[in-house]
C-alpha positions in Angstrom: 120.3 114.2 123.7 116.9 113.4 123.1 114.6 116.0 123.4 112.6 114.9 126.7 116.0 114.8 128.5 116.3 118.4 126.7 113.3 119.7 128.1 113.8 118.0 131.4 117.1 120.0 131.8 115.7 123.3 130.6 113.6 123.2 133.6 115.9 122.0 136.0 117.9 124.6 134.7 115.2 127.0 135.4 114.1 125.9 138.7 117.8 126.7 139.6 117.8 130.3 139.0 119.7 129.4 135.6 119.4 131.0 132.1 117.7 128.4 130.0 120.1 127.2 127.0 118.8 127.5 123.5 117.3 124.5 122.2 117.1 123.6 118.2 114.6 120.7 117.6 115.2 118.5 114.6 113.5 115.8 113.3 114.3 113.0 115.8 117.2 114.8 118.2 117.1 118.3 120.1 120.7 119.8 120.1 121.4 122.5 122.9 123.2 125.6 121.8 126.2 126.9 124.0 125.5 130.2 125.9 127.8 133.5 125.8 129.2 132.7 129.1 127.1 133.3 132.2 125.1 136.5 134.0 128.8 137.0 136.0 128.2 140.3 137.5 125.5 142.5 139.5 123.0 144.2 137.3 122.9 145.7 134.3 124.1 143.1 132.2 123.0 142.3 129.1 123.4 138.8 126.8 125.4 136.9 129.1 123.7 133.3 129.3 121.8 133.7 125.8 122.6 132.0 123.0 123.1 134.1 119.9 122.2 137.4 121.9 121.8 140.5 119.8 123.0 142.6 122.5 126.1 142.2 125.0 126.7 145.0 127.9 129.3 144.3 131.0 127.3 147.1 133.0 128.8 150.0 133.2 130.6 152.3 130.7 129.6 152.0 127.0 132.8 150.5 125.6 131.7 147.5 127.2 128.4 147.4 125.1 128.2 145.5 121.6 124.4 146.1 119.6 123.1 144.7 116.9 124.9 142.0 116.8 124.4 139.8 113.5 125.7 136.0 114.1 127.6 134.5 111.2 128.4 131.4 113.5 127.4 129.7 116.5 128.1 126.0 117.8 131.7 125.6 116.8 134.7 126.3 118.6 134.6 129.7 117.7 131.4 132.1 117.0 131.5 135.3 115.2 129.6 138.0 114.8 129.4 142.2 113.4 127.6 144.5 115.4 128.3 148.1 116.8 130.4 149.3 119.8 132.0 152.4 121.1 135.7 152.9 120.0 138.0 155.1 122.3 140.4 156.7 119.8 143.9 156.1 121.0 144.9 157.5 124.0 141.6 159.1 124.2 138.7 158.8 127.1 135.9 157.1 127.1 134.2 160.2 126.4 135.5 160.9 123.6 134.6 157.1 121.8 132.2 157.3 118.4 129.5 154.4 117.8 131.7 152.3 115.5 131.4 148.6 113.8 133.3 145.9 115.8 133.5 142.1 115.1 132.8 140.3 118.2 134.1 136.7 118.4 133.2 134.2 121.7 135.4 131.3 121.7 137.0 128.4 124.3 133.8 126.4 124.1 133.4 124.2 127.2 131.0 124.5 130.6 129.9 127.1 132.8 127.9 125.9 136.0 127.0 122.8 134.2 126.3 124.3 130.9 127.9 124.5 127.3 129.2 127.6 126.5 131.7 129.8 125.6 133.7 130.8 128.2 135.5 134.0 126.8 134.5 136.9 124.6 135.9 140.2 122.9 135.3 142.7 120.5 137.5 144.4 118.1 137.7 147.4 115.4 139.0 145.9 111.9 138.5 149.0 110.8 141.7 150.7 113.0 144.1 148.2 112.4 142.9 145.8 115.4 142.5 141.7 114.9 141.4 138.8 116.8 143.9 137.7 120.0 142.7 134.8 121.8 145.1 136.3 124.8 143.0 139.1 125.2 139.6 138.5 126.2 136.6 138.2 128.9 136.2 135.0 131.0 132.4 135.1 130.5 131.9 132.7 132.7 133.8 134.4 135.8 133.7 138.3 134.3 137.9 138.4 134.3 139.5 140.4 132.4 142.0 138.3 130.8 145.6 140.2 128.9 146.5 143.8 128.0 143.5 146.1 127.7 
């Protein structure tokens, strides 16, 4: 995509009501960089529609907050990243969760409302025994809740 027809769609995009993808210039091409999914819910949600977002909150209770996210990928079929997230201790409560390091990985790259991005998400704890599982995840561009939580 050249990077008129980039910066034509950005403001399409914009005059839409729609997060404006991220957009690397190089020398002669502009690439667009898929988003985390899509804004999905009502308020309170945070990094759905960036690319790269340092921050990702569903709304709501804080196990569904990642922070401080550091990116190791992005643009491939899969993007990973380490940041920090509440863990709830089996069969524990949310009230009882600590501020713990998760690896967050978005994957199943494709369109959302016209867009490339990743349409699912999760977060897990290396650190207790827990690993990636494409079967368990958030459709980030509809806000399902996808497997066994």
């Amino acid at each position: 995509m050249r990077l008129r027809d980039a910066t034509i769609a950005v403001m399409v995009g914009a005059l839409a009501g729609c997060a404006a993808p991220a957009v690397t210039k190089t020398s002669a091409t502009a690439t667009i960089l898929p988003t985390l999914g899509r804004v999905w819910g009502p308020g309170g949600q945070e990094g759905y529609g960036k690319a790269r977002p340092s921050t990702v909150f569903n709304g709501g209770d804080p196990t569904g907050l990642v922070k401080h996210i550091t990116w190791s990928s992005w643009g491939g079929p899969t993007a990973t990243g380490t940041g920090a997230s509440f863990y709830v201790p089996p069969n524990g409560f949310v009230s009882q969760s600590t501020l713990q390091p998760a690896t967050i990985v978005a994957f199943d790259l494709g369109t959302c409302e016209g867009h490339p991005a990743y349409l699912a998400v999760e977060w897990y704890y290396p650190q207790h025994g827990q690993k990636f599982s494409p079967t368990t995840y958030i459709n980030d561009c509809t806000g399902k809740y996808v497997g066994t939580w």
